[in-house]
FINURO-356175 format. One line per field, with one value per residue (C-alpha): residue in three letters; y, z, x. Coordinates in nm, 3 decimals. Example, Ala and Ser with C-alpha at 12.3 -4.5 7.8 and 13.67 -1.06 7.14 Angstrom:
BEGIN
type = ALA,SER
c2 = -0.450,-0.106
c3 = 0.780,0.714
c1 = 1.230,1.367
This chain:
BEGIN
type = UNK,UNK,UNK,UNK,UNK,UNK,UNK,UNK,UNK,UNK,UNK,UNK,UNK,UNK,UNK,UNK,UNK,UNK,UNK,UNK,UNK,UNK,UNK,UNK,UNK,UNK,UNK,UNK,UNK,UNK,UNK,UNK,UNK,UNK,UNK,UNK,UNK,UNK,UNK,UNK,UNK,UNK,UNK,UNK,UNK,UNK,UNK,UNK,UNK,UNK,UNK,UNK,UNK,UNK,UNK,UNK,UNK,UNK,UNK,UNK,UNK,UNK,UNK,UNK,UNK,UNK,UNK,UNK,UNK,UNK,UNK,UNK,UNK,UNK,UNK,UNK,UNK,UNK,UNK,UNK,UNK,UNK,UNK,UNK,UNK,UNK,UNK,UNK,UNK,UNK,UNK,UNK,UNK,UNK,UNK,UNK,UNK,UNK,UNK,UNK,UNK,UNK,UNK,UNK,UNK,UNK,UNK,UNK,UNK,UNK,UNK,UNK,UNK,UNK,UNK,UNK,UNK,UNK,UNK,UNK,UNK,UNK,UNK,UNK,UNK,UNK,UNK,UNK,UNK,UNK,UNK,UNK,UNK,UNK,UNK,UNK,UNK,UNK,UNK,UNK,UNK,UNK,UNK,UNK,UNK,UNK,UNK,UNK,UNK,UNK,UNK,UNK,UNK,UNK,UNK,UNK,UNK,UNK,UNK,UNK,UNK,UNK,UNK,UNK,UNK,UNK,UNK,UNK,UNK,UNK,UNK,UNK,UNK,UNK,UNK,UNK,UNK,UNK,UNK,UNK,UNK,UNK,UNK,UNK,UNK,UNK,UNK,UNK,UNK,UNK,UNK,UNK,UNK,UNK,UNK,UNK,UNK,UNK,UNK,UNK,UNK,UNK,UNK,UNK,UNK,UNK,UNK,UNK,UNK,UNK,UNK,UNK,UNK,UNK,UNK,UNK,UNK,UNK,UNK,UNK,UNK,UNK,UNK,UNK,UNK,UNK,UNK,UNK,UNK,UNK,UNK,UNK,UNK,UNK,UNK,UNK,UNK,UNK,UNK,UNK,UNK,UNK,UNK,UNK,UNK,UNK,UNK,UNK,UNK,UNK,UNK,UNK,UNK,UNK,UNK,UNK,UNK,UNK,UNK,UNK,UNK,UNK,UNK,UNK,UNK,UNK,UNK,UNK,UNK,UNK,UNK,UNK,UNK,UNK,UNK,UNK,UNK,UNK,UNK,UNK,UNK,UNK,UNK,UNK,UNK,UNK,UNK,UNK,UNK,UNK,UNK,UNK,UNK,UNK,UNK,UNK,UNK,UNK,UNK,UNK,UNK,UNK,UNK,UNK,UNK,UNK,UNK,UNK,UNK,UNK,UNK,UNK,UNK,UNK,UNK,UNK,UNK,UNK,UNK,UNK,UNK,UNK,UNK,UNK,UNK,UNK,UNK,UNK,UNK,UNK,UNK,UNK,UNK,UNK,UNK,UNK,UNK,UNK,UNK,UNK,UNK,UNK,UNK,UNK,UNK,UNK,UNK,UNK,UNK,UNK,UNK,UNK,UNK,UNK,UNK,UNK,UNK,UNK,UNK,UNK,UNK,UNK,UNK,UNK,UNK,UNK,UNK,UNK,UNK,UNK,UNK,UNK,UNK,UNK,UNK,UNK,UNK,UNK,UNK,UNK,UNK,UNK,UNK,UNK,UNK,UNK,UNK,UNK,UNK,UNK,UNK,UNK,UNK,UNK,UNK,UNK,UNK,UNK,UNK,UNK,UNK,UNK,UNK,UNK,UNK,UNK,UNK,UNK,UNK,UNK,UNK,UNK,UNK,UNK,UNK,UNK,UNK,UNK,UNK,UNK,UNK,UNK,UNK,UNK,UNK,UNK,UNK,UNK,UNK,UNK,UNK,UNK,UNK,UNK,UNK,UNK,UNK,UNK,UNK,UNK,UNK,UNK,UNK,UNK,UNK,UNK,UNK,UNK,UNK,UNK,UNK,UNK,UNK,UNK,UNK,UNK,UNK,UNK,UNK,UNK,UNK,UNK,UNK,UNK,UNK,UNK,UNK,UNK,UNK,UNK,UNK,UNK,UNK,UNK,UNK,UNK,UNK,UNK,UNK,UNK,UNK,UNK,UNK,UNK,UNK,UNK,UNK,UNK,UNK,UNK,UNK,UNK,UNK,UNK,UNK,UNK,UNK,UNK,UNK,UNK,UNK,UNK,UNK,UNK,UNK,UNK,UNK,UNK,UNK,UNK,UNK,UNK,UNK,UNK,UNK,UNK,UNK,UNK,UNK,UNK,UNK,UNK,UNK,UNK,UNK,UNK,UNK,UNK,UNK,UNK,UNK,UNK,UNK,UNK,UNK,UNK,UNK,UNK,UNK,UNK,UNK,UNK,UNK,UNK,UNK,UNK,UNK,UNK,UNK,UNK,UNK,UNK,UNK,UNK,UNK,UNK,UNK,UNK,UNK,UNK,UNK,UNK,UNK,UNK,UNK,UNK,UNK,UNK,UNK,UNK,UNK,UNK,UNK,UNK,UNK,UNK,UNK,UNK,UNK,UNK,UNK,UNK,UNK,UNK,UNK,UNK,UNK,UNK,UNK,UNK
c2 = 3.120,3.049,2.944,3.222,3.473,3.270,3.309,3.672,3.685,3.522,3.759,4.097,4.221,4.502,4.383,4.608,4.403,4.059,4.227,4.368,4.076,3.846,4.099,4.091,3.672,3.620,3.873,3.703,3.336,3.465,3.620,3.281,3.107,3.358,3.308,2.937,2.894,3.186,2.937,2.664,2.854,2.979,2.680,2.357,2.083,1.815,2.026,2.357,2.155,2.068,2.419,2.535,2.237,2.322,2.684,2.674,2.422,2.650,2.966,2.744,2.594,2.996,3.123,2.836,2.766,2.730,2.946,3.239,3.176,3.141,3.462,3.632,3.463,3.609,3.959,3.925,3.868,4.145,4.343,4.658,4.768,4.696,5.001,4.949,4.874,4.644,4.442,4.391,4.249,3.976,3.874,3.840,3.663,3.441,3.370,3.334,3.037,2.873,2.734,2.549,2.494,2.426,2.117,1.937,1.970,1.646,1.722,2.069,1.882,1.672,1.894,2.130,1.827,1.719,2.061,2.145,1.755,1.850,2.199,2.014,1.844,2.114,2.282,2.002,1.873,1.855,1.873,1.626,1.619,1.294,0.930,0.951,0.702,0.543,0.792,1.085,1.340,1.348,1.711,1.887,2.201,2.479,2.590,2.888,2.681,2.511,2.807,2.955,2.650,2.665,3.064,3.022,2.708,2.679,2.272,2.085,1.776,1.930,2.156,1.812,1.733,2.027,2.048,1.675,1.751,2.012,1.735,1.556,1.712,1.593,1.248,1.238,1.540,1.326,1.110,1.436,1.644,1.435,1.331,1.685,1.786,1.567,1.693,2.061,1.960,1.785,2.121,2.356,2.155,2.130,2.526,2.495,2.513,2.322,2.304,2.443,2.620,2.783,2.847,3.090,3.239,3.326,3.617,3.825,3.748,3.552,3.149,2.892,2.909,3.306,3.301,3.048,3.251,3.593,3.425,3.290,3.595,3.789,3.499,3.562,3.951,3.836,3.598,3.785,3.908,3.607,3.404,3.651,3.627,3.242,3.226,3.487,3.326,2.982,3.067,3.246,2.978,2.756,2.923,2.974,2.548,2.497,2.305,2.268,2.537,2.325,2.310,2.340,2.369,2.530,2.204,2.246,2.212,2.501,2.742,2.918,2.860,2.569,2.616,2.796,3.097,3.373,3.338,3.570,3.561,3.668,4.004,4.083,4.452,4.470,4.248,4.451,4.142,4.276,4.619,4.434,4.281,4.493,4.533,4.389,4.194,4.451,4.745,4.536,4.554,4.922,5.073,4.888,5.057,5.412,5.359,5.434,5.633,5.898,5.906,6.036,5.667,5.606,5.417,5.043,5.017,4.894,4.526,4.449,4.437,4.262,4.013,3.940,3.652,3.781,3.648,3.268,3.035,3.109,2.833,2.549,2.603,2.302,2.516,2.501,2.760,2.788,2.927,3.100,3.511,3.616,3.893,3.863,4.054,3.869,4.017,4.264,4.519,4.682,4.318,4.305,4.079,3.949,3.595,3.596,3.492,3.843,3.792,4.057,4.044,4.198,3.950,4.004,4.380,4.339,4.067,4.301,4.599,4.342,4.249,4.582,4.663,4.405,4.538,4.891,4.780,4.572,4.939,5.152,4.982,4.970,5.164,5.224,5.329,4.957,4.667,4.366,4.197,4.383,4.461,4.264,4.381,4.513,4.156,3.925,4.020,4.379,4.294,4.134,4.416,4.640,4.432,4.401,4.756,4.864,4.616,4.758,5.032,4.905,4.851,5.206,5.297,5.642,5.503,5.292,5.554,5.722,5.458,5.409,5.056,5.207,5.475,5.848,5.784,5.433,5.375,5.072,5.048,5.073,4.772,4.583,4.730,4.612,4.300,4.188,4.329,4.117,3.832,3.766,3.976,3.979,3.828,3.517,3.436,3.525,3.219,2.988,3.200,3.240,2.897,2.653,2.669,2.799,2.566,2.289,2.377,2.447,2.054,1.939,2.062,2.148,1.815,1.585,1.521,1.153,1.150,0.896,1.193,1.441,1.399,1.350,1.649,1.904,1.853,1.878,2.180,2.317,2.251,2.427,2.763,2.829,2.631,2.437,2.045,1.767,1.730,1.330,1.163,0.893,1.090,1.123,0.765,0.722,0.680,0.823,1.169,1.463,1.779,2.018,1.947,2.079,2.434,2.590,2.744,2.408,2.335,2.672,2.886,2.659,2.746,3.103,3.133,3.343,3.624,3.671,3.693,3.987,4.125,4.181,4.314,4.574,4.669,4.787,5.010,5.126,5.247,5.399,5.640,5.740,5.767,5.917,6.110,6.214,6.231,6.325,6.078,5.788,5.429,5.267,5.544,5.682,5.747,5.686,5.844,6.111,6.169,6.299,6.281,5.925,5.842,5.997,5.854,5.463,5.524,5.607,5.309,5.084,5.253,5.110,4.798,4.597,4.841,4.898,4.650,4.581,4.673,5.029,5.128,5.007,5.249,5.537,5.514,5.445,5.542,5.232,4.874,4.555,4.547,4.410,4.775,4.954,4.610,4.520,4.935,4.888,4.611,4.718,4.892,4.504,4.348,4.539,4.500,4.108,4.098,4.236,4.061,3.706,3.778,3.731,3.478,3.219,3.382,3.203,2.971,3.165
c3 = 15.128,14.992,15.404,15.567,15.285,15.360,15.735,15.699,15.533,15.816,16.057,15.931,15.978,15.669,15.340,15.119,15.317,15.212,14.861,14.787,14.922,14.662,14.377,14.511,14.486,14.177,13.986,14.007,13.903,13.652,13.501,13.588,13.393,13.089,13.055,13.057,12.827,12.608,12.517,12.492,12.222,12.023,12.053,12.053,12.291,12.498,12.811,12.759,12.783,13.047,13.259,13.066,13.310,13.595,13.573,13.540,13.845,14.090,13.984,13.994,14.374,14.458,14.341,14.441,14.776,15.051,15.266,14.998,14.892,15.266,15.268,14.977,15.080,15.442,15.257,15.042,15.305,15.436,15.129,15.285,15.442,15.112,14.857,14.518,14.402,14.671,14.566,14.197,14.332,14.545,14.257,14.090,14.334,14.369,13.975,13.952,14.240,14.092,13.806,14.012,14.345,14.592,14.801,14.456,14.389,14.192,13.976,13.873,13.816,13.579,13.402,13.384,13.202,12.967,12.826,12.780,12.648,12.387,12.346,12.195,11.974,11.780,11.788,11.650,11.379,11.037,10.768,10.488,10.142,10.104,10.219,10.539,10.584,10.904,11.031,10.904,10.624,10.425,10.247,10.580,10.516,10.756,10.875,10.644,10.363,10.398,10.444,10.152,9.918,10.048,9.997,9.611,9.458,9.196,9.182,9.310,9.386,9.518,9.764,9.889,9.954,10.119,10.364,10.427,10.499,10.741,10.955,10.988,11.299,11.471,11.472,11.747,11.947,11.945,12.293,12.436,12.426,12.604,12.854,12.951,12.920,13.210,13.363,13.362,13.415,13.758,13.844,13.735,13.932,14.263,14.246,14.267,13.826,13.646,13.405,13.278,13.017,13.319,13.505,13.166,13.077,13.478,13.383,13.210,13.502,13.344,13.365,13.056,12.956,12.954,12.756,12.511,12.472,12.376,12.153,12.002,12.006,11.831,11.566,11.484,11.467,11.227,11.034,10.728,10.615,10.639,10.451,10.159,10.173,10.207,9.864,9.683,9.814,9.702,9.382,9.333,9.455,9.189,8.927,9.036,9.061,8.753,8.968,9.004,9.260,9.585,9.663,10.056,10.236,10.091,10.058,10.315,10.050,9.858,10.122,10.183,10.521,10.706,10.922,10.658,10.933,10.631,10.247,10.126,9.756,9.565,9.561,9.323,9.259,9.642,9.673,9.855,9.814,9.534,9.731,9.991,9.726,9.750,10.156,10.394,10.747,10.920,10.786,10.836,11.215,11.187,11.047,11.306,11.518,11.392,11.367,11.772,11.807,11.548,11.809,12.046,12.209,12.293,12.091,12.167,12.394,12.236,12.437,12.230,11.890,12.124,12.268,11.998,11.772,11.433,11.189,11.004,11.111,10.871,10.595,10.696,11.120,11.299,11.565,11.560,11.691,11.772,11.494,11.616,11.622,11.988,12.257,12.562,12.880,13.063,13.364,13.434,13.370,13.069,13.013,12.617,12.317,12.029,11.872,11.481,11.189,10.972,10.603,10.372,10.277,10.355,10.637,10.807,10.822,10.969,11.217,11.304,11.389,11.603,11.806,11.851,12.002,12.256,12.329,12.354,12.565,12.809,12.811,12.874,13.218,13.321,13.551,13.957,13.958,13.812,14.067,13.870,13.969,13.748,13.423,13.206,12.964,13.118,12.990,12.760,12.453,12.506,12.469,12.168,12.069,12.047,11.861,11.635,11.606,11.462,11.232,11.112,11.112,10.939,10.631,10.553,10.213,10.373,10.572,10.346,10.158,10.418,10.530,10.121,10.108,9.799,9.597,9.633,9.330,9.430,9.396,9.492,9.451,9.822,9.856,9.724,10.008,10.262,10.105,10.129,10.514,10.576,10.418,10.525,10.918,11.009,10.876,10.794,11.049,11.363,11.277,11.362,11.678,11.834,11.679,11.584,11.812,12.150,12.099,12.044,12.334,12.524,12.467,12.513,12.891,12.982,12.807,12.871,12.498,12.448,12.199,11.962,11.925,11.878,11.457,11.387,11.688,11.498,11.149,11.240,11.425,11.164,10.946,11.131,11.166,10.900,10.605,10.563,10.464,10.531,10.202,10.276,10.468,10.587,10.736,11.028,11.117,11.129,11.485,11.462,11.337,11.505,11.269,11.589,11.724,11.423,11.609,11.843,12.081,12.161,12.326,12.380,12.461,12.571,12.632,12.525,12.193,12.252,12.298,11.975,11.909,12.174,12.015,11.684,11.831,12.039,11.779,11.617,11.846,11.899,11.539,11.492,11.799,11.706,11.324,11.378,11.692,11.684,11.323,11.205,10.911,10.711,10.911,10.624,10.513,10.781,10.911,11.285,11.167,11.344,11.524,11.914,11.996,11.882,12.014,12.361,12.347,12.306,12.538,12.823,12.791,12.784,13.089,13.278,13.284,13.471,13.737,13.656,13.579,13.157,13.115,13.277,13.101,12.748,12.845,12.950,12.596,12.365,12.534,12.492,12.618,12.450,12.072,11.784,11.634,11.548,11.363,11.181,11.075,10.902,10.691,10.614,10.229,10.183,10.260,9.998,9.765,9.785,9.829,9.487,9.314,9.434,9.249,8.886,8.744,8.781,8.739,8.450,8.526,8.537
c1 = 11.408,11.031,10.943,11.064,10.921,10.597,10.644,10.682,10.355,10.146,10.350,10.323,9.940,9.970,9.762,10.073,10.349,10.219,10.119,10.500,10.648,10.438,10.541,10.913,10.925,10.674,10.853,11.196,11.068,10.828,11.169,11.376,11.025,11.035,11.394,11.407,11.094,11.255,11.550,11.294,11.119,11.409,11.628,11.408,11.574,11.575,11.788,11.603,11.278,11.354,11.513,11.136,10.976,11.178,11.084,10.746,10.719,10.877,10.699,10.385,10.436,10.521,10.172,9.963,10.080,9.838,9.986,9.966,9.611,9.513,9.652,9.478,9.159,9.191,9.225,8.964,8.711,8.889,8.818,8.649,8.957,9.145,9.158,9.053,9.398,9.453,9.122,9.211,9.575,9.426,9.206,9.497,9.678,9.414,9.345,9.712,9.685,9.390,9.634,9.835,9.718,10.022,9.823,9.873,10.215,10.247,9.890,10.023,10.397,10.263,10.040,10.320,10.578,10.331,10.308,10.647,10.653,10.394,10.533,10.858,10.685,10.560,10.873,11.071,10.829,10.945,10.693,10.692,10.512,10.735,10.720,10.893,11.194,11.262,11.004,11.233,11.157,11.421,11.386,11.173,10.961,10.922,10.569,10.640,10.742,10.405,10.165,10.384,10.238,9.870,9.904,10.049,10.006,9.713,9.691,9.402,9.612,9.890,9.712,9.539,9.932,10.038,9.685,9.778,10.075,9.993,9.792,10.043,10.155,9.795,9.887,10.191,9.973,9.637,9.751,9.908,9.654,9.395,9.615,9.712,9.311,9.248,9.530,9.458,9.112,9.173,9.381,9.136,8.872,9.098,9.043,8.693,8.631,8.390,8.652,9.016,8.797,8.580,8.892,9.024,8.716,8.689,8.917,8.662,8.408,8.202,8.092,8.213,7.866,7.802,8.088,7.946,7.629,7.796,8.035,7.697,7.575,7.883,7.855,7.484,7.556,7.804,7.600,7.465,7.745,7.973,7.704,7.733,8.106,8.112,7.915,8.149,8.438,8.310,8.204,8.565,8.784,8.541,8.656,9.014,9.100,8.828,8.589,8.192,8.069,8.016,7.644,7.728,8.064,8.385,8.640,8.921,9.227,9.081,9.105,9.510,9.554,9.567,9.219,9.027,9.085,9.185,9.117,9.350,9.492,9.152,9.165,9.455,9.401,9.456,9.753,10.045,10.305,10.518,10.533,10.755,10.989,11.217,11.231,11.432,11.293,11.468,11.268,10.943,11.031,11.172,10.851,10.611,10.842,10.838,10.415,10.456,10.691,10.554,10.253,10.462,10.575,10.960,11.140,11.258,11.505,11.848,11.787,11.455,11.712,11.987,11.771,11.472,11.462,11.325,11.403,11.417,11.658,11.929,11.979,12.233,12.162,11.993,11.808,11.485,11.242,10.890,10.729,10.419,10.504,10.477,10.588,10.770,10.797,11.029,11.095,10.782,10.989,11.191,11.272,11.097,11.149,10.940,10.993,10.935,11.020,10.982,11.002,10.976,10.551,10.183,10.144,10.476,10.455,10.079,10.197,10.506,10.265,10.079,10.325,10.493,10.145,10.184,10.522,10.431,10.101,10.433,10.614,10.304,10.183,10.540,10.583,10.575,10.161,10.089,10.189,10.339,10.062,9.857,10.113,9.853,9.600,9.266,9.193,9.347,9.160,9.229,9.609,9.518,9.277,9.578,9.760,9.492,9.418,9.794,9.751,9.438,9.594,9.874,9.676,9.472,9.629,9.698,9.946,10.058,10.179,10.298,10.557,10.699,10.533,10.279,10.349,10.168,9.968,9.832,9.484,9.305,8.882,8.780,8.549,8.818,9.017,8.761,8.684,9.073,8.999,8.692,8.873,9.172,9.178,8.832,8.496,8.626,8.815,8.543,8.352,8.634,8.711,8.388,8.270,8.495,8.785,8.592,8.296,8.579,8.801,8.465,8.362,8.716,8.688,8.394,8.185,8.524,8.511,8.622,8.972,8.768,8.577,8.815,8.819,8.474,8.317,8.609,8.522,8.144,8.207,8.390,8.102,7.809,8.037,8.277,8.073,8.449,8.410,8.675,8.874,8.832,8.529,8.789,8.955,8.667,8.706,9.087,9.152,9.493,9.456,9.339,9.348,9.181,9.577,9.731,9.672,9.902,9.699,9.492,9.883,10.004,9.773,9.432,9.072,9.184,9.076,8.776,9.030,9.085,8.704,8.676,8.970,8.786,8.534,8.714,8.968,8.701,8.512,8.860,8.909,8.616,8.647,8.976,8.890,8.579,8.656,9.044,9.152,8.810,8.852,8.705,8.742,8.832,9.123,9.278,9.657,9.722,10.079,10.240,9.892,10.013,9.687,9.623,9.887,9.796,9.477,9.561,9.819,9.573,9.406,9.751,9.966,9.604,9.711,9.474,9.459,9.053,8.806,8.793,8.422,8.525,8.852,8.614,8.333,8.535,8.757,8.453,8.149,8.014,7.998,8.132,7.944,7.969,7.847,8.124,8.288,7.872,7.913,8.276,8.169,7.814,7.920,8.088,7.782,7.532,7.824,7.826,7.432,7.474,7.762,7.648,7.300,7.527,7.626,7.861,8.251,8.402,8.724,9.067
């Protein structure tokens, strides 16, 4: 079937022929992939590993054959007689191919096993604050179980447990991952790359090292107002566990999340947890939901609640699940599920609004104008933009009481609105995007970073941009551990992180223009609800797809270019604020 599709390509002279016939074929095994990794996802095992393997190797030797990248590549230098449209699809064609190239079938096979191999690992791993026996946990914590005890618990030594704990998943990864780094880096190179982390960042057409220097760049902006937050953060989380104010680097167990990413839990008078108490993981999901469709977006189709996975794995089942929250467009089409595991809290309902904007981002660029070559964000980060930006959203206390989660007559002192903001979304979490995990992932493939230096590179990385120190200094010279693969993406999602970082930044030039410029209200207390014209507006930008180059559909929404303005603006009444608090003294132990 694949041969005589193939043949038909090299026979018919018309660019749109050989461009609907690639949409017709990828479109059906991208759906026959999605599927199969679906079940791998939701239902960790050994046989839908391996349909997930299978999947991924025939969609790969589709859209890196030779014959179809000849193809694209004879267009492309063809490209004057191409139309705009036509251009951005060979690109993408050709991006697409550069993954797996079809003249290395068994390269791309093997790179392709070893991450579904690796992928079941995580999935399966049981965490374990006990000896294990026989190399089994006998009472196994979930991944929310664990966060759940870094978030809460208020005991020096038993947070050292839990963040142990947490790192244990590193050791059986260590071997995995830099086996399937050379892998993807002999792929990526095969294309013509320096690197896999060259080949990603290609995307946003730019080199691994541009990329490095405006992720520098976005981290400098940054810079003076994460130091001021690093010292009030320190000095609180001193007096919190009763313990001398560390002269340098925050201690890695204090912190309440595994990768020091978000240090939430200190601002109490902003805490929304007990307003969720009383809610059910259905209405979490539910008022994500009616956030869009009060802007005038439709609601989910009836399939979404059919085919989704949630919620936790209910109590006494054996399946296990991936448990990183993510959404799904399975077949390019109306095809559209989230994987979660919504429990009834703060975090939850923001994470539900963010992935309800991916969703409603898959159902606004689906439709007949936007080839499925091109239903994708304008780029990656600007799928995770929108995500990020109803989740901003999700947290303006006008809203808030708009939905029911607060009552009319909360009140809640602004900066400690934006200081639960800038600590636990934003500001603390850009170093270890822009820093930590894309100068790590950048080394990884770009330097070849050798696995005995996989502990000891992280922790110092970790170090110079979030100000975080190792919780044990032996732990840099056990040749077993490695804590950088205790996070997902580094498996799942790799040499991608910088999305995020570009994410932050556009969510909030975003914001601000539809604050500012639509609702004609405060950034930092604002209601996207029931706003048609909102609603209209981020809408334009979504039904784009990737039908127009990123740097054009960002200029013609905000007026302005990529900046770190709009996000340095929103946090400037934090900054003079902490300037100001950190001058006092020392908070007494609570």
């Amino acid at each position: 079937m694949l041969l005589l599709a193939l043949s038909a390509y090299a026979a018919d002279p018309s660019a749109q022929a050989f461009l609907d016939q690639y949409d017709s074929i990828v479109s059906r095994l991208y759906t026959l992939d999605a599927n199969a990794s679906w079940d791998a996802g939701t239902n960790v095992t050994d046989r839908n590993e391996g349909r997930a393997t299978a999947a991924s190797q025939a969609s790969a030797a589709f859209v890196g054959d030779p014959l179809i990248i000849a193809s694209a590549r004879a267009w492309k230098a063809r490209s004057a007689e191409l139309t705009p449209l036509q251009r951005r699809q060979i690109d993408a064609i050709l991006y697409a191919g550069g993954e797996a190239p079809g003249d290395q079938t068994e390269l791309v096979n093997a790179r392709l096993s070893a991450e579904t191999a690796l992928r079941g690992v995580q999935d399966a791993f049981e965490y374990c604050l006990e000896a294990r026996v026989e190399g089994k946990c006998p009472h196994p914590l979930s991944a929310n179980d664990i966060d759940e005890k870094i978030r809460t618990s208020v005991d020096p030594a038993e947070r050292l447990a839990v963040w142990t704990a947490a790192k244990e998943i590193g050791v059986p990864l260590k071997t995995g991952l830099a086996e399937l780094r050379d892998l993807r880096n002999d792929v990526a190179r095969k294309s013509g790359y320096t690197s896999y982390f060259d080949y990603q960042v290609s995307e946003y057409g730019m080199s691994a090292d541009e990329m490095m220097a405006f992720l520098d760049k976005l981290n400098t902006d940054m810079a003076p107002l994460y130091k001021e937050l690093h010292t009030w953060t320190k000095r609180q989380l001193a007096a919190k566990y009763k313990q001398p104010v560390p002269a340098g680097d925050i201690p890695a167990e204090w912190l309440p999340n595994r990768w020091g990413q978000e240090w939430g839990g200190l601002v109490g008078s902003a805490d929304l947890d007990p307003y969720f108490k009383d809610k059910k993981p259905e209405w979490i999901v539910q008022s994500a939901e009616s956030f869009f469709v009060s802007m005038g977006f439709p609601k989910l189709p009836q399939s979404f609640w059919d085919k989704s996975d949630l919620y936790p794995v209910p109590a006494g089942q054996t399946r296990h699940k991936n448990s990183h929250a993510s959404a799904w467009h399975v077949d390019l089409n109306q095809d559209i599920r989230s994987l979660m595991s919504v429990e009834p809290n703060a975090e939850w309902f923001g994470t539900s609004h963010h992935e309800l904007g991916h969703i409603y981002y898959y159902m606004s660029y689906t439709r007949p104008e936007v080839p499925l070559t091109l239903r994708r964000g304008a780029n990656r980060a600007f799928h995770e933009g929108i995500g990020e930006l109803a989740n901003v959203a999700a947290f303006q206390v006008p809203y808030l009481k708009q939905t029911g989660v607060v009552p009319k007559n909360y009140k809640v002192n602004p900066i400690d609105s934006l200081l639960k903001e800038a600590l636990e979304q934003t500001v603390a979490f850009v170093p270890f995007a822009t820093g930590t995990m894309s100068r790590f992932e950048y080394e990884l493939y770009e330097k070849n970073l050798p696995a005995d230096q996989f502990q000891t590179r992280w922790w110092s990385i970790v170090s110079q941009y979030q100000g975080i120190a190792v919780p044990n200094p032996a732990r840099l010279t056990d040749p077993t551990l490695c804590d950088a693969c205790t996070k997902t993406h580094i498996i799942d999602d790799p040499a991608q992180y910088y999305d995020y970082a570009l994410a932050t930044v556009i969510k909030y030039q975003l914001h601000e223009h539809i604050a500012k410029e639509i609702l004609k209200q405060d950034p930092h207390a604002c209601n996207y609800y029931g706003s048609k014209e909102a609603g209209a507006f981020i809408k334009s930008i979504l039904e784009k797809g990737a039908t127009e180059d990123w740097r054009t559909v960002l200029k013609g929404a905000t007026g302005e270019e990529l900046s770190t303005r709009a996000m340095v603006a929103y946090f400037e009444p934090l900054r003079k604020w902490l300037v100001a608090e950190n001058k006092k003294p020392q908070p007494k132990a609570k």
